[in-house]
PDB file as gemmi writes it, atoms N, CA and C in Angstrom:
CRYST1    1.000    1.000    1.000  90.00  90.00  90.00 P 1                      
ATOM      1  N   UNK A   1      22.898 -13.744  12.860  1.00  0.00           N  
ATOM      2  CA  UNK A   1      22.116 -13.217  11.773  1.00  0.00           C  
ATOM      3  C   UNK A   1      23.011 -12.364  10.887  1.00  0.00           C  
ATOM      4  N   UNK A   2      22.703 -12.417   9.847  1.00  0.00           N  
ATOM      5  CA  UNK A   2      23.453 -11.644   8.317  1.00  0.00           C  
ATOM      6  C   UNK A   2      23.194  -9.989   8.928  1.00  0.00           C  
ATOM      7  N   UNK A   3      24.084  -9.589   8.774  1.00  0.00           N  
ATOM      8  CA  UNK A   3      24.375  -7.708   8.596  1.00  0.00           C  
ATOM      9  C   UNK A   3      23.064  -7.601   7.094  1.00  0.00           C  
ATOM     10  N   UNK A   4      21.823  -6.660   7.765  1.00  0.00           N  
ATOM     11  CA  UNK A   4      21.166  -6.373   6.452  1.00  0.00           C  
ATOM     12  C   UNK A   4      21.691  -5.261   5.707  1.00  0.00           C  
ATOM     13  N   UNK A   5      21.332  -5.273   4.157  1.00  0.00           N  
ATOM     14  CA  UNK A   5      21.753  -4.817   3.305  1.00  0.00           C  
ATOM     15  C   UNK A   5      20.773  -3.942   2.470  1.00  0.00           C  
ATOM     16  N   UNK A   6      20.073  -2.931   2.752  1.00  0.00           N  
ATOM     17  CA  UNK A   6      18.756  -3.252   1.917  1.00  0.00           C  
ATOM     18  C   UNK A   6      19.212  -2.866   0.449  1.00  0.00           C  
ATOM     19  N   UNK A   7      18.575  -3.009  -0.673  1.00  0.00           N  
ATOM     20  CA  UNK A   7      18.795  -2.954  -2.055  1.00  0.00           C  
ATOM     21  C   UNK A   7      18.477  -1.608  -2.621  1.00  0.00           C  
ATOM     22  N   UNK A   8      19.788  -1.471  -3.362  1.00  0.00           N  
ATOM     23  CA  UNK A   8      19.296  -0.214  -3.985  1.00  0.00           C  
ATOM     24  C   UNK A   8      18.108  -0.050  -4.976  1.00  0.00           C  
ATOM     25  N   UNK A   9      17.657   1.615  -4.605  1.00  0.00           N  
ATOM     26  CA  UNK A   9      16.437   1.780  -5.134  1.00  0.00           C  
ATOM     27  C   UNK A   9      16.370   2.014  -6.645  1.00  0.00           C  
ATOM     28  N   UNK A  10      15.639   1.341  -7.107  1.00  0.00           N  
ATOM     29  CA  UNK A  10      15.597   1.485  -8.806  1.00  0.00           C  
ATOM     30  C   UNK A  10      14.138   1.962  -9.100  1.00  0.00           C  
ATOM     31  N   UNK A  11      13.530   2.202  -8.538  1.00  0.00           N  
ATOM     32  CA  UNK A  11      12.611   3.198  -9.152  1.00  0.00           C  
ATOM     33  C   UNK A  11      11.321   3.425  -8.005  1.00  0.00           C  
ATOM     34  N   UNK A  12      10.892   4.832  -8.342  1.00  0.00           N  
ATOM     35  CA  UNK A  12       9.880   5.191  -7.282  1.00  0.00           C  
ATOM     36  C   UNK A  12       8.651   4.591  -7.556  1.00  0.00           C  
ATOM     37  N   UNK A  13       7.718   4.507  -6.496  1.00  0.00           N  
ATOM     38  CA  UNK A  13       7.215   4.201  -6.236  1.00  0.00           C  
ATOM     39  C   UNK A  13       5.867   4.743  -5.488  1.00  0.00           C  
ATOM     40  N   UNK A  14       4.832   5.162  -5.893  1.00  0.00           N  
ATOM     41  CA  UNK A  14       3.803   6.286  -5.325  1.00  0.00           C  
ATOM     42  C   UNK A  14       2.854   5.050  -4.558  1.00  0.00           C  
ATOM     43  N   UNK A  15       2.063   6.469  -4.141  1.00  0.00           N  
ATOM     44  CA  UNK A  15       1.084   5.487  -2.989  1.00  0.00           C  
ATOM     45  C   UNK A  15      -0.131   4.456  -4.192  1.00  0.00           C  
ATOM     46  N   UNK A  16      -0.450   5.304  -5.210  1.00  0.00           N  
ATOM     47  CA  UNK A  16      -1.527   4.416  -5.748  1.00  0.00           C  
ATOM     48  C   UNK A  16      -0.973   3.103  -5.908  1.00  0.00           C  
ATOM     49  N   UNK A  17       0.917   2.989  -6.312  1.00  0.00           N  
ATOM     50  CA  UNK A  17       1.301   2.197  -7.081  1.00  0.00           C  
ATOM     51  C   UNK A  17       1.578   1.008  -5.303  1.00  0.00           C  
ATOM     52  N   UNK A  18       1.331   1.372  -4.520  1.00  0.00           N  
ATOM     53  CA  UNK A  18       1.879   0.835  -3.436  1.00  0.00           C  
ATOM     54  C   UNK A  18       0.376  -0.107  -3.057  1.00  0.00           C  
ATOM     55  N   UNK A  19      -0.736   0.366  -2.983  1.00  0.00           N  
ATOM     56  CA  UNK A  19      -2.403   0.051  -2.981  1.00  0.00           C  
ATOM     57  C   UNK A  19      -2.371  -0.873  -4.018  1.00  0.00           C  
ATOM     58  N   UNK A  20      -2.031  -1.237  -5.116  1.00  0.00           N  
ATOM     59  CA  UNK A  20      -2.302  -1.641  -6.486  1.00  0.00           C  
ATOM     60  C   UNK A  20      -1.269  -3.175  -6.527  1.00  0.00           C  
ATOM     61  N   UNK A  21       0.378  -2.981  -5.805  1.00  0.00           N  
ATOM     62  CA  UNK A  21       0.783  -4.027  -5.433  1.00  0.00           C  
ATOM     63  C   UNK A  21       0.640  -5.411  -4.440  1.00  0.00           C  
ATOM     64  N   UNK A  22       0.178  -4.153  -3.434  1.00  0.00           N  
ATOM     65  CA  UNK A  22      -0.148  -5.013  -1.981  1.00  0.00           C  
ATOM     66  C   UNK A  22      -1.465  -5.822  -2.429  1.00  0.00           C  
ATOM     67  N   UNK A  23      -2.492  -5.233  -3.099  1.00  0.00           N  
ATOM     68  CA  UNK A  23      -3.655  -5.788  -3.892  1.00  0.00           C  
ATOM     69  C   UNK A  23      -3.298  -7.155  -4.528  1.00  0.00           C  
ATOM     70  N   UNK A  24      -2.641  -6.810  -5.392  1.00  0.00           N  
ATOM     71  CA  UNK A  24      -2.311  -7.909  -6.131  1.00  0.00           C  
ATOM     72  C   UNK A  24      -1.738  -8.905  -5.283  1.00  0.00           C  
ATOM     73  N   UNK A  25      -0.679  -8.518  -4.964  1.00  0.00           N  
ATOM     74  CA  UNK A  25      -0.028  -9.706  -4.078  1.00  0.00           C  
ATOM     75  C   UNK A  25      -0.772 -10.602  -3.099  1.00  0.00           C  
ATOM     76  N   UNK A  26      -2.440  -9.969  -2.728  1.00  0.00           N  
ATOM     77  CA  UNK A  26      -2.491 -10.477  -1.628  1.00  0.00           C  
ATOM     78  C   UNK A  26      -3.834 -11.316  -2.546  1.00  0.00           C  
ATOM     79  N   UNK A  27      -3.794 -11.294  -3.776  1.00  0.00           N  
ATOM     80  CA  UNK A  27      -4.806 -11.783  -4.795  1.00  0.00           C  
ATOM     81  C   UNK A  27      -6.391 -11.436  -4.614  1.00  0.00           C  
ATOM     82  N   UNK A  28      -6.228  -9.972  -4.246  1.00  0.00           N  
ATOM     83  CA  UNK A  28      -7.409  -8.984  -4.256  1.00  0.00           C  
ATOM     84  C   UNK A  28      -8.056  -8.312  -5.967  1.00  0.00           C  
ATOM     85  N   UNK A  29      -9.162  -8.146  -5.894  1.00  0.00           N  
ATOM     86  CA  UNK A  29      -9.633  -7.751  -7.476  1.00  0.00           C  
ATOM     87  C   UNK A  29      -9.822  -6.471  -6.709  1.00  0.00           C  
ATOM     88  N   UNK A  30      -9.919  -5.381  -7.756  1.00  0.00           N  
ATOM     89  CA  UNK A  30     -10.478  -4.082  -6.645  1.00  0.00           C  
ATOM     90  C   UNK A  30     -12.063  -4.164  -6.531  1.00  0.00           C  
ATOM     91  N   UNK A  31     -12.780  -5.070  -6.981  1.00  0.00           N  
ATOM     92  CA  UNK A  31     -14.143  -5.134  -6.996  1.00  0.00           C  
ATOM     93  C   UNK A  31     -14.558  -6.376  -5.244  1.00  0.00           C  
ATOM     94  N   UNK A  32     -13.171  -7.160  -5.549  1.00  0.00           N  
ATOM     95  CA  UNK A  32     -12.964  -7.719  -3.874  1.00  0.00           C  
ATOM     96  C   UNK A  32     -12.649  -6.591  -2.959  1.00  0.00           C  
ATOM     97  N   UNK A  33     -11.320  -5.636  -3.010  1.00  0.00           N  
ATOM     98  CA  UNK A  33     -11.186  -5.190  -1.738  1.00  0.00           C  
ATOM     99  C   UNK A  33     -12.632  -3.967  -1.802  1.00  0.00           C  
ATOM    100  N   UNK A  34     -13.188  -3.385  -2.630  1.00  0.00           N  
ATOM    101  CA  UNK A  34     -14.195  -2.613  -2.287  1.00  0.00           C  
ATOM    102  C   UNK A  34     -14.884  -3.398  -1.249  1.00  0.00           C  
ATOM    103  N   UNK A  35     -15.165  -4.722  -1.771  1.00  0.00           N  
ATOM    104  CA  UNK A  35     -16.226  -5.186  -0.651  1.00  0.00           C  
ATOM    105  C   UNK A  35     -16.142  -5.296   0.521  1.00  0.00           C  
ATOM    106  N   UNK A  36     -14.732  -5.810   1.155  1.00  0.00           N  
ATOM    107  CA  UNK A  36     -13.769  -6.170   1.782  1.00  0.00           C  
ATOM    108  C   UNK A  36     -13.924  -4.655   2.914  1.00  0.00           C  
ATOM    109  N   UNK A  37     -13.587  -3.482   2.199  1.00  0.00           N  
ATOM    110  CA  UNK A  37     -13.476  -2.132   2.787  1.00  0.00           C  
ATOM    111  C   UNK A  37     -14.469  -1.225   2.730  1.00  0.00           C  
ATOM    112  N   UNK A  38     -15.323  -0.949   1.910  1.00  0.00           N  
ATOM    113  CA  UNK A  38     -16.508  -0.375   2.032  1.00  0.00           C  
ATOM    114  C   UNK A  38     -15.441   0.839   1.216  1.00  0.00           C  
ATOM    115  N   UNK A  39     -14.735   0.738   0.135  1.00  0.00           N  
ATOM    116  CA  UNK A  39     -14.275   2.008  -0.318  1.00  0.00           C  
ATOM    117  C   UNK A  39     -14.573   1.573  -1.970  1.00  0.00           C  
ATOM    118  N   UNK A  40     -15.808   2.459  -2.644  1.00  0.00           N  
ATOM    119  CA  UNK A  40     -16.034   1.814  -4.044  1.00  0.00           C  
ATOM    120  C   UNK A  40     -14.930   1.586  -4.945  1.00  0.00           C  
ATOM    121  N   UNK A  41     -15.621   0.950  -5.514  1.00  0.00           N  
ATOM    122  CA  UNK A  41     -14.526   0.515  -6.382  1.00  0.00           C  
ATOM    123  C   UNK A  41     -13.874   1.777  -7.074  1.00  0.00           C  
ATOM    124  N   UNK A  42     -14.634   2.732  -7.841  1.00  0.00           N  
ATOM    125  CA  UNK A  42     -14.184   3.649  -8.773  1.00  0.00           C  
ATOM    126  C   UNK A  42     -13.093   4.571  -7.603  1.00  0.00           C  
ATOM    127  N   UNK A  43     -13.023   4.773  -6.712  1.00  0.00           N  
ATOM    128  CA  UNK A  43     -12.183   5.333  -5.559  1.00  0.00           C  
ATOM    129  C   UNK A  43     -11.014   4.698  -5.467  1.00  0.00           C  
ATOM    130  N   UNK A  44     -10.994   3.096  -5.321  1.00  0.00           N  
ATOM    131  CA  UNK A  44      -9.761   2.407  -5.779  1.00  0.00           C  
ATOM    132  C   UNK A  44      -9.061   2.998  -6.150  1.00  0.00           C  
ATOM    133  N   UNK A  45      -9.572   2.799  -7.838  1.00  0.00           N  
ATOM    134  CA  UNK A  45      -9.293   2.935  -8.735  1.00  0.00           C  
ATOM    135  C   UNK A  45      -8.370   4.266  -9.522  1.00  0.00           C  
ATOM    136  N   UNK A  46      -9.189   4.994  -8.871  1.00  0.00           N  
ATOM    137  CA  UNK A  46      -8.511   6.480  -8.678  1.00  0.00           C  
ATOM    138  C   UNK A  46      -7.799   6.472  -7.811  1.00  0.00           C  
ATOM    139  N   UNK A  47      -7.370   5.956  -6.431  1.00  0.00           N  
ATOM    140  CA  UNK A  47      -5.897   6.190  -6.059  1.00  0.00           C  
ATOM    141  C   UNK A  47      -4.772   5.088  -6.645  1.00  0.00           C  
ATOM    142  N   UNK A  48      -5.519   4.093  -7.199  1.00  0.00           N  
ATOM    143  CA  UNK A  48      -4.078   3.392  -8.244  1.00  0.00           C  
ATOM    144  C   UNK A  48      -3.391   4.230  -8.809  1.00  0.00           C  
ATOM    145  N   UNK A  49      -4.375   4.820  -9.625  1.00  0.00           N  
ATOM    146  CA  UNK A  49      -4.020   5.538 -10.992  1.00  0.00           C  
ATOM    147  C   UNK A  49      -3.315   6.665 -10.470  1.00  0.00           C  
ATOM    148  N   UNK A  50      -3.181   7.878  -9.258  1.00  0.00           N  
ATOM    149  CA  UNK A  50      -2.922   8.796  -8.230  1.00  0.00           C  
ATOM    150  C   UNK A  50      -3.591   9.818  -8.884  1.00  0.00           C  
ATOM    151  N   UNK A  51      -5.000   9.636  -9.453  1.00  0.00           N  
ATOM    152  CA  UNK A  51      -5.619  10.860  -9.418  1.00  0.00           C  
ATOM    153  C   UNK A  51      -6.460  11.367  -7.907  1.00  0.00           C  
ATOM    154  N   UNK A  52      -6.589  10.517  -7.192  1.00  0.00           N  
ATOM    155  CA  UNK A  52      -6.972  11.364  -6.246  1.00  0.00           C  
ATOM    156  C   UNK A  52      -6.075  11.015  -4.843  1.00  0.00           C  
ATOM    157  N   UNK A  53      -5.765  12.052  -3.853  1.00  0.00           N  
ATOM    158  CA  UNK A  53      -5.469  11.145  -2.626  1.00  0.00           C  
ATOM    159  C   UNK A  53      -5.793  10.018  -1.795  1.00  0.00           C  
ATOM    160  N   UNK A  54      -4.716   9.619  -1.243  1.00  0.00           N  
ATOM    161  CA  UNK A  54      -5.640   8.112  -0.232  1.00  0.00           C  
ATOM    162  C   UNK A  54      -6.263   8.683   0.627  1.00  0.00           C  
ATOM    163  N   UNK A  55      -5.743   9.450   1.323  1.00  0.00           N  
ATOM    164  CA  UNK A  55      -6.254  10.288   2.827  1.00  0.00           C  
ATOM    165  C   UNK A  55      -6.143   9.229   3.700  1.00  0.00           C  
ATOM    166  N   UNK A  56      -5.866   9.651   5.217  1.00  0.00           N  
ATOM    167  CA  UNK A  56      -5.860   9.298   6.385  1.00  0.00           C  
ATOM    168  C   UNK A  56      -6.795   7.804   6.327  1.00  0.00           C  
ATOM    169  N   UNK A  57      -8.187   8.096   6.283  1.00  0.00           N  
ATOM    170  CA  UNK A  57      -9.213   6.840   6.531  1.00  0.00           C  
ATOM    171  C   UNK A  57      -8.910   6.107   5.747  1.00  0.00           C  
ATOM    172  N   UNK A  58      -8.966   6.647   4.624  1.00  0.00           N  
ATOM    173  CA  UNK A  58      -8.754   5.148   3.719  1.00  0.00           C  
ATOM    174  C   UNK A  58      -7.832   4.633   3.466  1.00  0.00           C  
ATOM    175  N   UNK A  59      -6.602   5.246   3.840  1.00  0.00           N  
ATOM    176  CA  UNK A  59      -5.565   4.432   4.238  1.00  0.00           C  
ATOM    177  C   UNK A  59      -5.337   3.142   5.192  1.00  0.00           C  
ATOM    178  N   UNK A  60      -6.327   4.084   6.719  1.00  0.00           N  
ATOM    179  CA  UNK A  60      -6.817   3.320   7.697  1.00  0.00           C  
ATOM    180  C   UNK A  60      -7.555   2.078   7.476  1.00  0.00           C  
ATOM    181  N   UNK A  61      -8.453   2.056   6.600  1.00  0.00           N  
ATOM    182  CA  UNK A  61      -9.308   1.019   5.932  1.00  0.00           C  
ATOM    183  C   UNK A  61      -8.535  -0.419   5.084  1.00  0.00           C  
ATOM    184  N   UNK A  62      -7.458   0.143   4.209  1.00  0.00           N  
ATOM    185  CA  UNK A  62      -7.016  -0.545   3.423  1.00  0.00           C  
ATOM    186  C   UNK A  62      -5.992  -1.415   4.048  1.00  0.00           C  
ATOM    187  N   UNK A  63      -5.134  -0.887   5.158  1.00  0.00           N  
ATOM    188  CA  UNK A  63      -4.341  -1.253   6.116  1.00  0.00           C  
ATOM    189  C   UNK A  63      -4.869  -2.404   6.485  1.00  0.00           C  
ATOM    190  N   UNK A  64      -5.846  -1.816   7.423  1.00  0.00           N  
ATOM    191  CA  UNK A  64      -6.657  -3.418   8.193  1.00  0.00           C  
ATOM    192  C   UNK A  64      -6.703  -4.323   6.954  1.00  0.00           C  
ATOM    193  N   UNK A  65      -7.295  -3.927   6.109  1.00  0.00           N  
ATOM    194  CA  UNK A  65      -7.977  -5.335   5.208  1.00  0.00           C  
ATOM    195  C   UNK A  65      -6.697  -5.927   4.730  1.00  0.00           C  
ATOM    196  N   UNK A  66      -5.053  -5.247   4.490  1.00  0.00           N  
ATOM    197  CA  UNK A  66      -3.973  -6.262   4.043  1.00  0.00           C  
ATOM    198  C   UNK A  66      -3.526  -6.773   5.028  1.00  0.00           C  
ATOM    199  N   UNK A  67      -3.786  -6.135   6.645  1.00  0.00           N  
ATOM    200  CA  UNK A  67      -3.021  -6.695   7.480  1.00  0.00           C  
ATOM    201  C   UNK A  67      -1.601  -5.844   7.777  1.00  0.00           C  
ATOM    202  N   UNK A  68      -1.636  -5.115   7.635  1.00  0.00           N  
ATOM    203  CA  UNK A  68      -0.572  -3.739   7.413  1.00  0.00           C  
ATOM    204  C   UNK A  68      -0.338  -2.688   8.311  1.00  0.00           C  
ATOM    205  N   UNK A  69       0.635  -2.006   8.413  1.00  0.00           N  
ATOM    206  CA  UNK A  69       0.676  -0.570   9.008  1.00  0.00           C  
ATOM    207  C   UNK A  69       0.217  -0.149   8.203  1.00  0.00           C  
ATOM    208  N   UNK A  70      -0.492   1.221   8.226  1.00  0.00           N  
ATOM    209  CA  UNK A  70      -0.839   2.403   7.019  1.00  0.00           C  
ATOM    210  C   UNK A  70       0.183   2.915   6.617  1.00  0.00           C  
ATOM    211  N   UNK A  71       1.494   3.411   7.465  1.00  0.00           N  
ATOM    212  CA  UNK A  71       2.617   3.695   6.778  1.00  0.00           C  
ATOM    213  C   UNK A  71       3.116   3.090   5.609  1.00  0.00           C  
ATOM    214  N   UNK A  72       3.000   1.374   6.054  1.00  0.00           N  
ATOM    215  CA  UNK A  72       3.620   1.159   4.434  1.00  0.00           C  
ATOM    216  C   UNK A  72       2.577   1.564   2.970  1.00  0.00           C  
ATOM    217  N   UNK A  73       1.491   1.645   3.311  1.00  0.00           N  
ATOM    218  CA  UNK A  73       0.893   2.114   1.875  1.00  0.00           C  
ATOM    219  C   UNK A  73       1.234   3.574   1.922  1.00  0.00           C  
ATOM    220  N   UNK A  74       1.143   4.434   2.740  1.00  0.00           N  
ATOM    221  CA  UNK A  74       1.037   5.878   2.889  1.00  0.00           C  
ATOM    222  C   UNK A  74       2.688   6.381   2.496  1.00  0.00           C  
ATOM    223  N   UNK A  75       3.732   5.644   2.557  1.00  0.00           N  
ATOM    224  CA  UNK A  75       4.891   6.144   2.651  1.00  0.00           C  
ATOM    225  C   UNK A  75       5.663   5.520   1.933  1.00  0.00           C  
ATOM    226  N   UNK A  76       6.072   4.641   1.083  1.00  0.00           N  
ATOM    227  CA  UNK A  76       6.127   3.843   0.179  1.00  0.00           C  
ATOM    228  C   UNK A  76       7.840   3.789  -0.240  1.00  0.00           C  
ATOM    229  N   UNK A  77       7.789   5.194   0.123  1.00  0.00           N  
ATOM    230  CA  UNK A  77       9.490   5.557  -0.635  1.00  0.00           C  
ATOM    231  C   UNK A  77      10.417   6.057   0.834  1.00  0.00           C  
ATOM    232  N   UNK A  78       9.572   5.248   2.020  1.00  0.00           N  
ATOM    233  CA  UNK A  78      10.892   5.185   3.061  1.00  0.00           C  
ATOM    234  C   UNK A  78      11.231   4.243   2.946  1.00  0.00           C  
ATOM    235  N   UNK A  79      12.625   4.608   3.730  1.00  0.00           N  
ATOM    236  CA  UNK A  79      13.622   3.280   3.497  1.00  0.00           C  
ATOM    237  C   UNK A  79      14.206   3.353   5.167  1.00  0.00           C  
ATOM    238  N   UNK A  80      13.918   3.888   6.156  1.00  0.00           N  
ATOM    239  CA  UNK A  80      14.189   3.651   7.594  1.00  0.00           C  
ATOM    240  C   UNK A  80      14.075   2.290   8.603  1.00  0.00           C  
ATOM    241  N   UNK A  81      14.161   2.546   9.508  1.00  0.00           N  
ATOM    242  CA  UNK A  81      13.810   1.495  10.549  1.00  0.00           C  
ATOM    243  C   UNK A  81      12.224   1.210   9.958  1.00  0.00           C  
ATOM    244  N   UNK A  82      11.236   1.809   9.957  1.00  0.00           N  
ATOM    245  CA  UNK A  82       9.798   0.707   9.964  1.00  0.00           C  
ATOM    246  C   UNK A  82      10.089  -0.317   8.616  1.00  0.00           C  
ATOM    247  N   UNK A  83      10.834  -0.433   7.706  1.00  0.00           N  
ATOM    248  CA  UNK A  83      10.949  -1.516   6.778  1.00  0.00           C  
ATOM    249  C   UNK A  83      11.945  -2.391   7.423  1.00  0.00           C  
ATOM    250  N   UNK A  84      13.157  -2.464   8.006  1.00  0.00           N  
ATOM    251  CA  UNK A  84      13.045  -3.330   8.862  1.00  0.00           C  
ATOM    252  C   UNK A  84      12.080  -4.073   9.854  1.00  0.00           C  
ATOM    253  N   UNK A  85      11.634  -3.210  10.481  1.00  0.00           N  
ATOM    254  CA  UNK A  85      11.076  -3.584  11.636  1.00  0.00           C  
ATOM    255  C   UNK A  85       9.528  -4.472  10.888  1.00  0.00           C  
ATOM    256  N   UNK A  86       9.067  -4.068   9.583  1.00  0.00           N  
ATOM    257  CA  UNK A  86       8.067  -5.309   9.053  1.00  0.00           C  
ATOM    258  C   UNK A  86       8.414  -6.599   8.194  1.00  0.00           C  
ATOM    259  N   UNK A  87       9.708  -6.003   8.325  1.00  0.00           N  
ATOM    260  CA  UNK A  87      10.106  -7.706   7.513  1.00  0.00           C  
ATOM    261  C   UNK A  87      10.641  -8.846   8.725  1.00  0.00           C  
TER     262      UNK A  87                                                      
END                                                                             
């Protein structure tokens, strides 16, 4: 196996913006994952944007529904062993 390399970082990255990718990518509307999670939509919406926190649960919530650790939404701007260890 190749010596990994990971790529340098070109720009940060917050938790709303981390909720808002994984969304997309996984071809979620936020009017789907509300349903999906039982977290309204306008709550989404507000941690896209990072006006409000994710907090613990709904981190917990959003996790399950991508299939995820909560760390990777909750922590976004590590770069340690758990990003290895999910790719």
């Amino acid at each position: 196996m190749k010596t990994f390399h990971p790529a340098r970082k070109r720009i940060d990255v917050s938790v709303g913006d981390s909720v808002r990718i994984i969304r997309e990518l996984q071809g979620y509307s936020q009017n789907g994952l509300a349903r999906l999670t039982g977290i309204p939509q306008a709550t989404l919406s507000a941690v896209e944007n990072d006006r409000i926190d994710i907090g613990k649960r709904r981190a917990e919530q959003l996790a399950k529904a991508f299939k995820v650790h909560p760390a990777i939404i909750m922590f976004p701007e590590y770069e340690g062993d758990l990003i290895q260890q999910a790719a």
